[in-house]
N, C-alpha and C positions, 0 to 999 in steps of 0.2 A: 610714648606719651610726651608731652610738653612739660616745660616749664612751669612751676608755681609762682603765683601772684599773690599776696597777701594783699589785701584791702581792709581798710574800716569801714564799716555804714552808719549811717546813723539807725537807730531803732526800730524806727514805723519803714524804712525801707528795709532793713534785715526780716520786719515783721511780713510785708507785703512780697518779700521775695520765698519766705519761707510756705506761704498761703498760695500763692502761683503754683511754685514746685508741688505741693501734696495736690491742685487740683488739677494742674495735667501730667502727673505722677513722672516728673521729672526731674532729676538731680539738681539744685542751686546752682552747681561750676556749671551746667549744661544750657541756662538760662541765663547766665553771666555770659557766657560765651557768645551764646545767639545775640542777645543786644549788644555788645561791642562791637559782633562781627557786621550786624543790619549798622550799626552808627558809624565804623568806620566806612561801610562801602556806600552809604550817603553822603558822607563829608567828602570822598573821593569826586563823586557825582557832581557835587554843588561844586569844591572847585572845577573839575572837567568844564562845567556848565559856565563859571566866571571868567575863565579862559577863554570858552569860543563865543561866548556872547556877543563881544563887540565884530566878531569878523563877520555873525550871523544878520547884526543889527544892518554892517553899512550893503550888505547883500542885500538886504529887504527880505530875509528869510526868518525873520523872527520881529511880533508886536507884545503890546501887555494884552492885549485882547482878546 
């Protein structure tokens, strides 16, 4: 097993996490986990993405469009 994390929430989020967990019958630390672990490997992502963007741009391999 890992490490323990203490956190505060505010209310309507301890509220909204506790409503989650009973409706897909899953543990609160099991749905803390899952979103930190989807938001760290996003932010990973997005830098990845800030980093090759400019070599992708002067390629012509990448538009906004």
């Amino acid at each position: 097993m890992g490490n323990t994390l203490t956190i505060r929430l505010p209310e309507q989020l301890r509220k909204e996490l506790a409503r989650m967990s009973r409706e897909e019958g899953v543990p609160m630390g099991t749905l803390v986990r899952r979103s930190l672990n989807r938001y760290l490997a996003l932010r990973s992502l997005d830098r990845a993405r800030a980093e090759i963007m400019p070599y992708a741009r002067a390629q012509g391999y990448f538009t906004d469009e």
